[in-house]
Each structure stands twice: as structure tokens, then as C-alpha cells.
GUZA-772267 format. One record per residue: x, y, z of N, C-alpha, C in turn; chain. Coordinates in steps of 0.001 Angstrom, whole numbers, plus 500000, padded with zeros to 6 digits. Example, Ala and Ser with C-alpha at 12.3 -4.5 7.8 and 13.67 -1.06 7.14 Angstrom:
REM residues 2
- 513190,494310,507800,512300,495500,507800,513200,496700,507800,A
- 512850,497750,507080,513670,498940,507140,512900,500030,507870,A
***
This chain:
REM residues 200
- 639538,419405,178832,640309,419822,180018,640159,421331,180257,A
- 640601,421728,179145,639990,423285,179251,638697,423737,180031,A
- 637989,423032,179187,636599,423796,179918,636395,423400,181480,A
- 636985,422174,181738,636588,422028,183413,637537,422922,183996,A
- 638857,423191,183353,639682,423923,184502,638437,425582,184443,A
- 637774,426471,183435,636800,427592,183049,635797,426979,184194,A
- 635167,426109,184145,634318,425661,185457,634952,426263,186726,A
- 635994,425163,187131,636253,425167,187929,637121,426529,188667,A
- 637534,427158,187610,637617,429107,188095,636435,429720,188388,A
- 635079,429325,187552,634005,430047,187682,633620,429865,189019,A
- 633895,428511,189731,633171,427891,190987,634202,428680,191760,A
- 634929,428648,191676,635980,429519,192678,635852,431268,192594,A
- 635839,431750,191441,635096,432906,191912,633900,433244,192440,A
- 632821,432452,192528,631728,432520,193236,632035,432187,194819,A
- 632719,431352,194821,632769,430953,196501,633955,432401,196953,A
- 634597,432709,196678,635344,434184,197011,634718,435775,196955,A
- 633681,435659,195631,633034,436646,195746,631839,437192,196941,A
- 631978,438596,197062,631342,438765,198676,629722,438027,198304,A
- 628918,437560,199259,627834,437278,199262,627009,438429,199374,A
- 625952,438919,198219,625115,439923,198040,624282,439737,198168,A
- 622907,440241,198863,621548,439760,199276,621038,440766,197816,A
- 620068,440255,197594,619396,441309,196494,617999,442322,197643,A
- 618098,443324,197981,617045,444178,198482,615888,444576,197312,A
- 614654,444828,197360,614120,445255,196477,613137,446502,196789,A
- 613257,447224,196134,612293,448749,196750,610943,448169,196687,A
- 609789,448478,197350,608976,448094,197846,608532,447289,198444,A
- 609199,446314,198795,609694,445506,200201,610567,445935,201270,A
- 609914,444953,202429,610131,445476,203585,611562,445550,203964,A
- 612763,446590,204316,613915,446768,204530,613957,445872,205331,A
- 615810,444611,204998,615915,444181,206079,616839,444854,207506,A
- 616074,444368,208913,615852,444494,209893,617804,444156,210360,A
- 618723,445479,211061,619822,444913,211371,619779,445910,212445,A
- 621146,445400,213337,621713,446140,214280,623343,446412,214372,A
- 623359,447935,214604,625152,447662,214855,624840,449046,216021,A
- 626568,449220,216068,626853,450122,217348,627141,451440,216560,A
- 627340,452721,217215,627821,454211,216650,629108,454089,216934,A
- 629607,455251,216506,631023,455194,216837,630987,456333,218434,A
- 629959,455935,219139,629738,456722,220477,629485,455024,221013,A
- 629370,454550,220781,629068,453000,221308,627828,452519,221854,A
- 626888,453198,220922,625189,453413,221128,624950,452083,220395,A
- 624441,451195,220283,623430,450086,219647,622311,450538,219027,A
- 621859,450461,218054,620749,450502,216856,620147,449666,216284,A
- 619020,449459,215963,618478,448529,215351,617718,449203,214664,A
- 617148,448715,212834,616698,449637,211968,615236,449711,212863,A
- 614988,448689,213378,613617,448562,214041,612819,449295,215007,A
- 613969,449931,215552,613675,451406,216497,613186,452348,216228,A
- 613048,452427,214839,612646,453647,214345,611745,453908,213545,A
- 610965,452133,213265,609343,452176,212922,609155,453551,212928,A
- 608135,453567,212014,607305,455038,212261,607951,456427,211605,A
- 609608,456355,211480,610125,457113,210907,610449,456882,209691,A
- 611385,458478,208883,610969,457782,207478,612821,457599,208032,A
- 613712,456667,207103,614927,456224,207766,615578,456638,206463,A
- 617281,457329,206806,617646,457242,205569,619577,456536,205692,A
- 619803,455725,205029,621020,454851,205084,621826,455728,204211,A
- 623160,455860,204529,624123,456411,203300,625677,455566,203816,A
- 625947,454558,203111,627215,454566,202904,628552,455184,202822,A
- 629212,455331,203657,630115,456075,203612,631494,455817,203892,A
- 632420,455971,203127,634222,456294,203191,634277,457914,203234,A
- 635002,458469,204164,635729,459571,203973,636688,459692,203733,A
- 637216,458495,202638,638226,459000,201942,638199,458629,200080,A
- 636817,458747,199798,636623,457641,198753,635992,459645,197871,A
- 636608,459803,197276,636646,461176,195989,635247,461399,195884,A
- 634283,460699,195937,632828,460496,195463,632024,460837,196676,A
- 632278,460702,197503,632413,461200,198987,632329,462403,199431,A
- 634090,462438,199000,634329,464330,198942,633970,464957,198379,A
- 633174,464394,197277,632587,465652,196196,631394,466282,197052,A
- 630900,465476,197599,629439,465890,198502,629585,466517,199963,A
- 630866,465887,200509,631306,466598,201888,631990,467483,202260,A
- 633122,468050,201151,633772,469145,200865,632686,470278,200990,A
- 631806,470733,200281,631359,471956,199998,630269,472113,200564,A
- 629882,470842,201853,628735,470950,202352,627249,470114,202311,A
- 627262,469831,200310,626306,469219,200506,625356,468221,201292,A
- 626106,467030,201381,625589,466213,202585,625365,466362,204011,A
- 626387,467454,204237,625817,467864,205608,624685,468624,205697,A
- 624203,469696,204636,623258,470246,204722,621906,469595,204434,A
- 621896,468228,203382,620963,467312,203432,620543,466822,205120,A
- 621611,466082,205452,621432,465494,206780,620523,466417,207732,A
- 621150,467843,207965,620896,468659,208522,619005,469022,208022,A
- 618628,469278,207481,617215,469580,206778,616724,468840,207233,A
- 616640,467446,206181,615857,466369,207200,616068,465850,208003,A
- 617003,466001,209309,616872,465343,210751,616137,466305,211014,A
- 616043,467534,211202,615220,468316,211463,613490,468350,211082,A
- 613203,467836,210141,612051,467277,209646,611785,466265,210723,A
- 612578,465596,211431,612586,464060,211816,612668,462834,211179,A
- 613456,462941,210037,613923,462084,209581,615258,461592,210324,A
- 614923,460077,210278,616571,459406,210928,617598,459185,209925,A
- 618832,459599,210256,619652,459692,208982,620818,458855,209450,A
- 621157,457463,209341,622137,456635,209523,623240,456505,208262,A
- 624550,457184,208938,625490,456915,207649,626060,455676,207862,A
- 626276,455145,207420,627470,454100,207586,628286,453024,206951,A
- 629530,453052,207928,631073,452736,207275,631115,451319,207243,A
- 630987,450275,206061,631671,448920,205529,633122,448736,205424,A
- 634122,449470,205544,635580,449364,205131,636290,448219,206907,A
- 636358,447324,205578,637281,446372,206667,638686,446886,207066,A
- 639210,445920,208170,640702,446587,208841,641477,446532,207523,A
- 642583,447794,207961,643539,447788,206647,642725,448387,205114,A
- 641313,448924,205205,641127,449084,203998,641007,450679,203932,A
- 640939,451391,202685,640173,452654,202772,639185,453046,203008,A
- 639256,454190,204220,637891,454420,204882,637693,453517,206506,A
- 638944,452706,206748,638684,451905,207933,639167,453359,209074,A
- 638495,453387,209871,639095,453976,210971,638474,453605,212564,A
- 639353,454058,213507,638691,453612,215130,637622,454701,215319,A
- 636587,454134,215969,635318,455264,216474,635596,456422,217001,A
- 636662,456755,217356,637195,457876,218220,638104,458591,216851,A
- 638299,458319,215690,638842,459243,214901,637644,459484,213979,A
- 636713,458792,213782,635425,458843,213046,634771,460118,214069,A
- 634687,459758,215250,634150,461172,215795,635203,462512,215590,A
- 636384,462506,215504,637257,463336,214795,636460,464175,213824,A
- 636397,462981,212774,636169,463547,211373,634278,464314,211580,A
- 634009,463338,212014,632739,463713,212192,632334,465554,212534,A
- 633258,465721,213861,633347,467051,214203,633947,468196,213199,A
- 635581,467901,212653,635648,468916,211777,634862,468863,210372,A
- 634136,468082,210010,633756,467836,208645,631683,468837,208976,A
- 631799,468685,210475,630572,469084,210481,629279,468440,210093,A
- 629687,466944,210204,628745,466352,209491,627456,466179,210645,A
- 626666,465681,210156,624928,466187,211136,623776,464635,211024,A
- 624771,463737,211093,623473,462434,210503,623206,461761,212208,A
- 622271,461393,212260,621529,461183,213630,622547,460099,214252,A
- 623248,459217,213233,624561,458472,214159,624934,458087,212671,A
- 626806,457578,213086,627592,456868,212459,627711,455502,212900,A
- 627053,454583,211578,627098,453119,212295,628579,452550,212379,A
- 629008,451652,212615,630097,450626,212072,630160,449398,211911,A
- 630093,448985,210452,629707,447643,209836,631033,446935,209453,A
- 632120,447050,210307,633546,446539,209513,633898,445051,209338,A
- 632547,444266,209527,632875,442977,209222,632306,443071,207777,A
- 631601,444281,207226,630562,443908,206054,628994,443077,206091,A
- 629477,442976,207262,627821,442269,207354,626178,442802,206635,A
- 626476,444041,207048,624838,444755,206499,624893,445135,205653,A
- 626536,445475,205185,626756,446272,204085,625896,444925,202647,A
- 626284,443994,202969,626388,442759,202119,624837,442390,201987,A
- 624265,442927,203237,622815,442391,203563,621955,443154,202804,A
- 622697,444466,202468,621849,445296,201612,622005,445789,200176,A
- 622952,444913,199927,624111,444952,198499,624187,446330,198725,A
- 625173,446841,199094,625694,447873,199184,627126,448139,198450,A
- 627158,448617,197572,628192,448579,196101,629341,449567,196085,A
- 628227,450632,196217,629303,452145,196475,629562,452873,197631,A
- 630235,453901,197656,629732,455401,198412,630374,455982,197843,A
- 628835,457118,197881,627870,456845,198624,626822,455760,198310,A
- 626053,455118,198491,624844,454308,198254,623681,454828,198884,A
- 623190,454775,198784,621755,455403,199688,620706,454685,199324,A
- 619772,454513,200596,618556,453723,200376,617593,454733,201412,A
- 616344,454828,200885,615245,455441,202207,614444,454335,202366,A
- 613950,454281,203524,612816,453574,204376,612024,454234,204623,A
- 610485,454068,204419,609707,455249,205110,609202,454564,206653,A
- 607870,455532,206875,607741,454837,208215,607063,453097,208584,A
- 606360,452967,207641,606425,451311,207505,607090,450575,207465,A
- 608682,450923,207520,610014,449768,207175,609869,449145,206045,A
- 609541,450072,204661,609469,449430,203210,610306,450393,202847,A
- 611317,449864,201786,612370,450819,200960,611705,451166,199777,A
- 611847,452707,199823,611122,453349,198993,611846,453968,197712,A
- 613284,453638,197937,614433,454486,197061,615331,453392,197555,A
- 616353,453322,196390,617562,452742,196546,618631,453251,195159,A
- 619900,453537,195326,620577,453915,194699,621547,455418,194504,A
- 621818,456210,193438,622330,457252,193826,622414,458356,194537,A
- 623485,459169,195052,622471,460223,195351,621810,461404,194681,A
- 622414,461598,193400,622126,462268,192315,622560,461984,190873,A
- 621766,462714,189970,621925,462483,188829,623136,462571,187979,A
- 624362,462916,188628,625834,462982,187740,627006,462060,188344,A
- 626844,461164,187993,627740,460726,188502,629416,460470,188135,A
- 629962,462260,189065,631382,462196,188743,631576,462762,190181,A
- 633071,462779,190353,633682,463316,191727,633936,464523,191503,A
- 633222,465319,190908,633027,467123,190761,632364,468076,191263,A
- 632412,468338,192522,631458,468588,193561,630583,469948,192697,A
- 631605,470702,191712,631021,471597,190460,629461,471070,190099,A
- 629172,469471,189543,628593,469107,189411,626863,468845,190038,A
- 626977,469300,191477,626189,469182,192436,624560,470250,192124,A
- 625139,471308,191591,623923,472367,191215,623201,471905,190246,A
- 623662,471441,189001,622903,471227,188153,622249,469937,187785,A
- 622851,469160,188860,622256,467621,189119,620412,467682,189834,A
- 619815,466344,189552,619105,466073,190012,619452,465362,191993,A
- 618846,465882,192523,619198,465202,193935,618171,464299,194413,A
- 618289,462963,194156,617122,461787,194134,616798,461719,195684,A
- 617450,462295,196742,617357,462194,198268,616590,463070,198397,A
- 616473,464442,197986,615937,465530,198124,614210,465265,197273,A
- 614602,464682,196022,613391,464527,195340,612262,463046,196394,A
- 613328,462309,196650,612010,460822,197087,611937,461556,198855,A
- 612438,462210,199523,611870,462448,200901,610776,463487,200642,A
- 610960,464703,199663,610194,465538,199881,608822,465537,199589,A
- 608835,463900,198550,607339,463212,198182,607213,462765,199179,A
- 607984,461510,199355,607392,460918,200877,606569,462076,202036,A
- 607488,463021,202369,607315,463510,203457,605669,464200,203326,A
- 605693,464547,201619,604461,465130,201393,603080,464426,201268,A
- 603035,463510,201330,602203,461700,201258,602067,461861,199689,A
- 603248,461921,199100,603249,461838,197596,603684,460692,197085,A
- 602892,460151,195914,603742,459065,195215,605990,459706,194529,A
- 606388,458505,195004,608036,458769,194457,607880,458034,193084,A
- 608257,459151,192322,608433,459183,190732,609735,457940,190449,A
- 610426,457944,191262,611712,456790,190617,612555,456494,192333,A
- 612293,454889,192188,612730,453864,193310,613595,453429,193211,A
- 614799,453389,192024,615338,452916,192136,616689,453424,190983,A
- 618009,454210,191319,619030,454604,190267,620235,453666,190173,A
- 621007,453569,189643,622391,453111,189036,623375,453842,190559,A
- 624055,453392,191113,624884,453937,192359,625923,454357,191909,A
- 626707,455637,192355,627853,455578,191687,628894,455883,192827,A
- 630165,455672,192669,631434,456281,193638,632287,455099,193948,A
- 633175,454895,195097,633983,454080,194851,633547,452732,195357,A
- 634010,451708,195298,633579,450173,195727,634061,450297,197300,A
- 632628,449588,197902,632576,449418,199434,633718,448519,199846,A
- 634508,448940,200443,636107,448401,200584,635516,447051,201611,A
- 634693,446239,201241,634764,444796,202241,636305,444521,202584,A
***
């Protein structure tokens, strides 16, 4: 009796647990669409040809702030859009969760935070988030211009909410674009993600 009722929890946490697609770096990114919080439509597919970069994001998730407080991520964003890189952040937090907000306070934050990424998507059903197992934020994945993921995982090598931490880290965004961008082989495709759980 025991063990069927252990079954029969196991079967029930699987049917409750979110559905995770497995992505794999060197295959082709899958292909989605959502809106900005300007009410622009996107599709990853638009941007063939570019190298693309995804970041997960809560602005209210500590792991977050370690990178948006003092600048870092905005000054990433900022560098390579300017390169022409496309830099899509975007928000998974369902209604009621942390990190949920309306497009018109996301452009809020957007403005005083100074942030610089080519648009803010909004995924609040979880849909893409799920499509791309998307775990943390931040999470980050690059696409180059073929629509193959070339990186997936942290954005650097320490993973704590100590924005202190940021100098003496490795920055895996900074390291896989600046190969890419250079027609260089990327030394490492794939890190451990760290920060808080994507509030489905």
C-alpha cells in the first residue's frame, strides 16, 4: 500500500510540475513570439542574422539587483546593442507573483533603472519561459546569427547577490559575445544558472 500511495505522489508531482523543454547549445534556438511592454510584437525570427541575447528578468529578485544596482547590466546591454547585438530581457512572473508588473510600470522601472536592452518582452503565462527551461534570474542564453544557441546559463562566475562580487568574477556574456563577435570559437556553452526561481 505504501509504495502505490509513493507512486501515486510521484505521478502527481509530475503532472503539477511546470513542463520544461530541454534547449541544447548548439542547436537551433526555439523560434517564439511575445509583445514589449510598448506593445511591439517580436518574434526570435526577426532577427536572423543577428547575434540575439535573452536575459530573464525580475526586478525584484536580489540576484537581479546585484547586477542592476551598480550598473552592470545596463552597461552590458548598452555595449552590445551598440555593436548590434539584439538584447531581449524578459519577464516570466505570473499575476500575483514577484516581479509581476503592468507594461506601463515596467516602462517606469525601465526609465529610472536606466536600463538599455533593445525591448522588454512579457511572458506572464510562462510560456517561453518553460520553452526554454528557464530556471533563474537572471538566466541568459545567446543566439548567434544563424538562430543556434551558442551559450546558455549564468551570467558570471560567482554566484551570490553581492554586486561587490561583480569585478572579480568571470563575465560569461562578455566572454561568449566577444568570441562570437570576433568569428572566434566560445571556450564554454554552457554554466550552472544562478539567482532566484522564475516565479511561473
Amino acid at each position: 500500500m505504501k509504495t502505490l500511495l509513493l507512486g501515486l505522489s510521484l505521478s502527481l508531482a509530475l503532472l503539477v510540475a511546470p513542463a520544461f523543454a530541454e534547449v541544447e547549445t548548439g542547436k537551433a534556438a526555439p523560434n517564439f513570439t511575445l509583445t514589449d511592454t510598448k506593445g511591439t510584437s517580436h518574434s526570435l525570427a526577426d532577427f536572423k542574422g543577428k547575434h540575439v541575447v535573452l536575459e530573464w528578468y525580475n526586478p525584484d529578485c536580489p540576484f537581479v539587483v546585484k547586477h542592476y544596482k551598480p550598473g552592470n547590466m545596463q552597461a552590458l546591454q548598452k555595449t552590445y546593442t551598440d555593436k548590434g547585438v539584439v538584447w531581449l530581457s524578459i519577464n516570466s512572473s505570473a499575476t500575483g507573483k514577484q516581479g509581476h508588473y503592468s507594461a506601463a510600470e515596467f516602462n517606469k522601472l525601465i526609465a529610472e533603472s536606466k536600463s538599455a536592452p533593445t525591448a522588454l518582452l512579457l511572458d506572464q503565462d510562462g510560456k517561453v519561459g518553460k520553452q526554454y527551461a528557464a530556471k533563474t534570474t537572471p538566466h541568459i542564453y545567446i543566439i548567434n546569427p544563424e538562430g543556434t544557441l551558442i551559450y546558455q546559463g549564468a551570467i558570471d562566475s560567482k554566484p551570490s547577490a553581492d554586486s561587490d562580487d561583480i569585478a572579480s568574477s568571470e563575465n560569461y556574456v562578455k566572454t561568449t559575445l566577444d568570441a562570437a563577435l570576433a568569428g572566434k570559437p566560445i571556450k564554454v556553452g554552457s554554466t550552472k544558472p544562478y539567482g532566484c526561481s522564475v516565479k511561473y
